[in-house]
C-alpha positions as CSV (number, residue, x, y, z in Angstrom):
1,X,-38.1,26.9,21.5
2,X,-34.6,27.8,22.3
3,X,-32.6,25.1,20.6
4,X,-28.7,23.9,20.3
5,X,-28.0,22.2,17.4
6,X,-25.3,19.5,17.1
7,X,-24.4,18.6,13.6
8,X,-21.3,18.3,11.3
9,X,-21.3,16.8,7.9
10,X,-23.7,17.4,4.9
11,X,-26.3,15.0,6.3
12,X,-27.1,17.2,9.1
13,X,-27.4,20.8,7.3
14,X,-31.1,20.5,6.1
15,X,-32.0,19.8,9.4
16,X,-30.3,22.8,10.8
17,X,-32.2,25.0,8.2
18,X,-35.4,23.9,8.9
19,X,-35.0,24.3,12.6
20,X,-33.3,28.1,12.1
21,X,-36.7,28.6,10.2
22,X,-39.1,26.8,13.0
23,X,-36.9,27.9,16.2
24,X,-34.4,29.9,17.7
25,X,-30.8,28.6,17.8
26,X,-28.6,30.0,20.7
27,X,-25.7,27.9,19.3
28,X,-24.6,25.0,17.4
29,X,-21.7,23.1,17.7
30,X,-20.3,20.8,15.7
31,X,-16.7,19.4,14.6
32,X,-13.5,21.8,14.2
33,X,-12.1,23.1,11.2
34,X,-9.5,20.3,10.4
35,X,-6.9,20.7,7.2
36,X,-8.4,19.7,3.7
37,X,-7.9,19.7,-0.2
38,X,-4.6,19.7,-1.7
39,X,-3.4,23.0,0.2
40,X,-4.2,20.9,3.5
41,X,-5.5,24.6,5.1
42,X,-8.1,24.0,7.5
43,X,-11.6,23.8,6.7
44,X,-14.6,24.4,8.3
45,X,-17.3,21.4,8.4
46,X,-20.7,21.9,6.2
47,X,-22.7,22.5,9.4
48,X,-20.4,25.2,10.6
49,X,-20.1,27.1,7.0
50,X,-24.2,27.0,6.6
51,X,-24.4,28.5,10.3
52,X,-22.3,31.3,9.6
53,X,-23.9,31.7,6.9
54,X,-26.7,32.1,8.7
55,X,-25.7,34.6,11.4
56,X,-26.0,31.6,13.9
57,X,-23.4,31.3,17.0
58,X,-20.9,28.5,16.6
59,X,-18.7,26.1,19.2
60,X,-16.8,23.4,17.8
61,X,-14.8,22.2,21.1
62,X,-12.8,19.4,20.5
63,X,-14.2,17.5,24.1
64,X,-17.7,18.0,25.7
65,X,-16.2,16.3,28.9
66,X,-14.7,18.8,32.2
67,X,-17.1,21.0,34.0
68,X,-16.4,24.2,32.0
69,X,-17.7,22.3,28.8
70,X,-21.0,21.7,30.9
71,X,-20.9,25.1,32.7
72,X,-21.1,26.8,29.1
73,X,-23.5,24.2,27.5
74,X,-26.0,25.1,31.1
75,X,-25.6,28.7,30.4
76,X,-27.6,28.3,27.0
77,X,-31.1,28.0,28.8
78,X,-31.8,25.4,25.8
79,X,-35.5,24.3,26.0
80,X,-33.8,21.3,23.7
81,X,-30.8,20.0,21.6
82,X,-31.3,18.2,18.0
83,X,-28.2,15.9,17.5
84,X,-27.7,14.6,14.1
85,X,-24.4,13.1,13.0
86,X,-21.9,15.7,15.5
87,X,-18.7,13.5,16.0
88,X,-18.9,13.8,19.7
89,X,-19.8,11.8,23.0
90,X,-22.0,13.7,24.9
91,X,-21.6,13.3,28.6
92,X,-24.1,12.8,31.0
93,X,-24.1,16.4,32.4
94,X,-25.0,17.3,28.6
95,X,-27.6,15.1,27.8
96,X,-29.2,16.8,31.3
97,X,-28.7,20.2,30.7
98,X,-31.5,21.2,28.0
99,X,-35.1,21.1,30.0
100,X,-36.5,18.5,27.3
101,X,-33.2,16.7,26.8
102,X,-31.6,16.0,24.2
103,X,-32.9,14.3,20.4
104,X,-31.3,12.6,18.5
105,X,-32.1,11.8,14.6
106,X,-30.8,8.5,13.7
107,X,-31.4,7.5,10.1
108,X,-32.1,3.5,10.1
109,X,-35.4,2.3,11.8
110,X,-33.9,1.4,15.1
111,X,-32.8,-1.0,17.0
112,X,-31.4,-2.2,13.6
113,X,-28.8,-0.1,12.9
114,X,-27.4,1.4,15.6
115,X,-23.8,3.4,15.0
116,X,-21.7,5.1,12.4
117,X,-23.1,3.7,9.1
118,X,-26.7,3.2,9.0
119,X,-27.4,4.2,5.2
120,X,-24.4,2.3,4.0
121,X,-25.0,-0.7,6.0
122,X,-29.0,-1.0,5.3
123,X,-28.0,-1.1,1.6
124,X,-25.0,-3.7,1.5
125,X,-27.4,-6.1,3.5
126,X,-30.1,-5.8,0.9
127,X,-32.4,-3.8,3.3
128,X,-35.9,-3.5,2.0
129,X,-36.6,-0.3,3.9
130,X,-35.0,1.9,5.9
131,X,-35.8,5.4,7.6
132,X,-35.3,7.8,10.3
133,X,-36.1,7.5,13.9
134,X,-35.8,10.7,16.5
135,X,-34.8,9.2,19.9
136,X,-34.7,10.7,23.7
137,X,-30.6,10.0,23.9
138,X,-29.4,8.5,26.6
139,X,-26.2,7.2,27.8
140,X,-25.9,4.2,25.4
141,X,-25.1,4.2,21.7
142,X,-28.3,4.9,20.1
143,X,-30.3,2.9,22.6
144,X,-32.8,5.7,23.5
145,X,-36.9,5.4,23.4
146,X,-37.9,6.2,20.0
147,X,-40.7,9.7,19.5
148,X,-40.9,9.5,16.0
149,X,-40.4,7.4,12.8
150,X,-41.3,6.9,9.7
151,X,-40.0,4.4,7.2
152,X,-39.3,4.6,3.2
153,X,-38.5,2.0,0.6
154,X,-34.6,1.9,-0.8
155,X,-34.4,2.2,-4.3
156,X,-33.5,-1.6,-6.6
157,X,-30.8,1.2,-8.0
158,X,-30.2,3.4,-4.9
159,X,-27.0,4.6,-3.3
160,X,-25.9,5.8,-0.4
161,X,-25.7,9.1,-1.9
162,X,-29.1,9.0,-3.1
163,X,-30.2,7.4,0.1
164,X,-28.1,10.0,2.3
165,X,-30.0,13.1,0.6
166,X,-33.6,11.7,1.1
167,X,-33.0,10.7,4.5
168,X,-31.6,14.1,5.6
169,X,-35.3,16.3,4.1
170,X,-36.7,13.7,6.1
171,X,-35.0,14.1,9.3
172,X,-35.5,17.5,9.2
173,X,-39.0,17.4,8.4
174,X,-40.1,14.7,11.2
175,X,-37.9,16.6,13.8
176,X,-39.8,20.1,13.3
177,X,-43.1,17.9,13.7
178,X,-41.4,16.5,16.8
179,X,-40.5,19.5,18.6
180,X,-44.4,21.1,17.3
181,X,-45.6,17.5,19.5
182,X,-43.5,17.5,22.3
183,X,-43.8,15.8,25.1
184,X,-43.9,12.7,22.7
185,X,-45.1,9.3,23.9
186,X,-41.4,7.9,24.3
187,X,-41.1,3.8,23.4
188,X,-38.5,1.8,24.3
189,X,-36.9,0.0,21.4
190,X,-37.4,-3.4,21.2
191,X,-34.7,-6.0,23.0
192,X,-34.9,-7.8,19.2
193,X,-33.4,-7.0,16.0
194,X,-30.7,-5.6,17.3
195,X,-27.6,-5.2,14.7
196,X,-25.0,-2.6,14.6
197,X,-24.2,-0.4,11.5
198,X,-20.0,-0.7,11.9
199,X,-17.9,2.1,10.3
200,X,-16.9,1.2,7.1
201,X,-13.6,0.2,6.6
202,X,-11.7,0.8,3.4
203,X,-10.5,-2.7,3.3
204,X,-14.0,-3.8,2.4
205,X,-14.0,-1.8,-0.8
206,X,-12.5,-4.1,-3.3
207,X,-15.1,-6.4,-5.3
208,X,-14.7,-9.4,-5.2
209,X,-16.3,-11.1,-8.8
210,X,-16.4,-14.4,-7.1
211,X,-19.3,-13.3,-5.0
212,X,-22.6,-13.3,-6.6
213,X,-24.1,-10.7,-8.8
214,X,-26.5,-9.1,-5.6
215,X,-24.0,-8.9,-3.4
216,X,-21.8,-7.3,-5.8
217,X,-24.3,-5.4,-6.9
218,X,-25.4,-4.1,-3.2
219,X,-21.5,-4.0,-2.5
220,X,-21.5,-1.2,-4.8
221,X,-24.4,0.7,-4.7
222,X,-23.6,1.0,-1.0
223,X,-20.3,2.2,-0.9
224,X,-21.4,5.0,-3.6
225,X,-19.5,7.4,-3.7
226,X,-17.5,7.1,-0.6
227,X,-14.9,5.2,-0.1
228,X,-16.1,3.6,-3.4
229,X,-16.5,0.0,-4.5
230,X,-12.9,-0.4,-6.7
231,X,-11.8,-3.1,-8.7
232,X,-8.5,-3.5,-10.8
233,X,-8.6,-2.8,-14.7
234,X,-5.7,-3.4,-16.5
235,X,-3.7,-2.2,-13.4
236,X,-5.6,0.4,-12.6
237,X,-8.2,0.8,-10.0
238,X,-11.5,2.6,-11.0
239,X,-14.2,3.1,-8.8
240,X,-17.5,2.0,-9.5
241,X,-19.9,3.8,-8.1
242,X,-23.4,2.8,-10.0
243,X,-25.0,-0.6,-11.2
244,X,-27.7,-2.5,-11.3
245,X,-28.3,-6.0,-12.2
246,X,-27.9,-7.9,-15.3
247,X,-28.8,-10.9,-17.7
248,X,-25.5,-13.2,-18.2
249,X,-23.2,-15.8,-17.0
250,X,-19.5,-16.1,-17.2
251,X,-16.4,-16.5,-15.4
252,X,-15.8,-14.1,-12.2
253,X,-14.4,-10.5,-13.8
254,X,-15.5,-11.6,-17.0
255,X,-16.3,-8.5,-19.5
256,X,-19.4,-9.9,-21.2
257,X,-20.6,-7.0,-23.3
258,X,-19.4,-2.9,-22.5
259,X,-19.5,-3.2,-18.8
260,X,-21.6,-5.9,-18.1
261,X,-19.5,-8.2,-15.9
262,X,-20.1,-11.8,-14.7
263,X,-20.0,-12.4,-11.0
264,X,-19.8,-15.6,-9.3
265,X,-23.6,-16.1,-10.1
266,X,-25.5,-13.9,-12.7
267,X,-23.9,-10.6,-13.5
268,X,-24.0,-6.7,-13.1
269,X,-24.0,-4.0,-15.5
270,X,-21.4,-1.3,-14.5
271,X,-23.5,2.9,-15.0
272,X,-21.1,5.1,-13.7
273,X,-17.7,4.9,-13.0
274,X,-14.1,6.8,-11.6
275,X,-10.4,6.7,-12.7
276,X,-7.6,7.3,-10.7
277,X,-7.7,11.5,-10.9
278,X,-10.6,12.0,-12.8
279,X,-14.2,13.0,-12.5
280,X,-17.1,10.3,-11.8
281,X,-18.4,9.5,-15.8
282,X,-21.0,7.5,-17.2
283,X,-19.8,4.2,-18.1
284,X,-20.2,5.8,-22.4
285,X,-17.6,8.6,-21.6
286,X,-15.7,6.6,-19.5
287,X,-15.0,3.5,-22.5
288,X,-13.9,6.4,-24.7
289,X,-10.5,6.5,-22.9
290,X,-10.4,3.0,-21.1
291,X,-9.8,-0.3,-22.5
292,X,-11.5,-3.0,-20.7
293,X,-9.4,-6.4,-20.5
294,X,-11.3,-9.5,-21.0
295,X,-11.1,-9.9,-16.9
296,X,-11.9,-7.6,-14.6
297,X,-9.8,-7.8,-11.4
């Protein structure tokens, strides 16, 4: 098939890999270089250094919306585009244009989960499952008829790192099977379980040791490794970024042995951690140059 791809971040370059090896790309598009690192020089997104890489075509418009956007989008002759994690509202005269529409690969087992952060979310709510759904897009935010899914189990110890990475060989294996299949039986999501996967919001980061241990410990694993669960030790805030759960009882903050710490019910024992400046580190390396204060903050 004749495909356009619309991708950006890491999540979304398996997928374009497997569909360069399955299909033929005319062009993908995805978000523009924007200024990174400490020189602040623009840099290009994953999607668009892989594609290069790849001899592939590359867009990144900053608006799909106007009639020239649509005019050049139309021109493709696209059989289909795969949409996973691009930035961008597609318009209606996009969504059109492709003769099999457009797909979209979602990674939560819709409806529950719609939006920006579905791995992050499924994993702070204590989610026993998640997975990836490809979806006929329509107008609406992720509200498409589903053609595809398949569920997996999340990990007692998982994060959204780990999470992120299994999701992603999945997406791009059940969207080659999709596009082998099509026309796919399309099914309209169901009108309950509806919940929305908010963007996370820095704000949320801080732990709060009053909360119980699995909420803590969820808290955590969830916001691994970005923006990173933080909490203040001796006036320094270190990011904690792996845990699982632990024997003990104590005050909220309480250090009861290395970095096993007391929440507001049971505790958690801290695996991996980040100073201010430094490189992740295992919680051994990490105690070598840090000294813990009977309270965690």
């Amino acid at each position: 098939m004749r495909v356009v791809f619309m991708g950006s971040p890491d999540f979304s370059v398996p997928v374009l890999e497997a569909l360069h090896q399955a299909h033929e790309i005319v062009a993908v598009y995805c978000q523009p270089p924007r200024p990174a690192g400490r020189g602040k020089a623009d840099r290009p997104t994953p999607v668009h250094a892989r594609a290069l890489a790849l001899g592939l075509p590359v867009r990144h418009p900053v608006s799909l919306r106007g009639d020239e956007a649509a005019r050049e989008f139309t021109a493709l002759g696209a059989d289909v585009a795969v949409v996973v994690a691009y930035g961008l509202i597609l318009p209606q005269a996009i969504l059109d244009a492709p003769r099999l529409g457009c797909l979209n690969i979602h990674a939560s087992l819709l409806p529950r989960w719609r939006g920006a952060a579905p791995i992050h979310r499924a994993i702070m709510a204590g989610d026993a499952e998640t997975g990836i759904c490809i979806m006929q897009m329509e107008a609406g935010l992720d509200t498409g008829p589903v053609l595809l899914r398949e569920a997996i189990a999340i990990g007692a110890e998982e994060t959204t790192a780990d999470l992120h990475d299994r999701l992603s060989g999945l997406g791009a294996r059940l969207i080659v099977q999709a596009l082998d299949r099509l026309p796919l039986q399309a099914v309209p999501q169901a009108e309950q379980g509806v919940t929305y996967a908010a963007k996370i919001d820095k704000a949320e980061a801080r732990v709060d040791w009053t909360k119980p241990a699995i909420v803590v410990d969820r808290l955590i694993r969830g916001l691994s490794p970005f923006p990173g669960a933080w909490c203040d030790v001796g006036g320094e805030r270190v990011k904690l970024l792996r845990c699982r759960l632990a024997a003990g009882n104590g005050a909220p903050g309480q250090v009861l042995d290395r970095m096993v710490i007391a929440c507001g019910t049971g505790a958690i024992e801290v695996l991996e951690a980040q100073r201010e400046g430094k490189r992740p580190a295992a919680v051994r390396d990490l105690l070598n140059g840090l000294k813990l204060p009977d309270i965690l903050r």
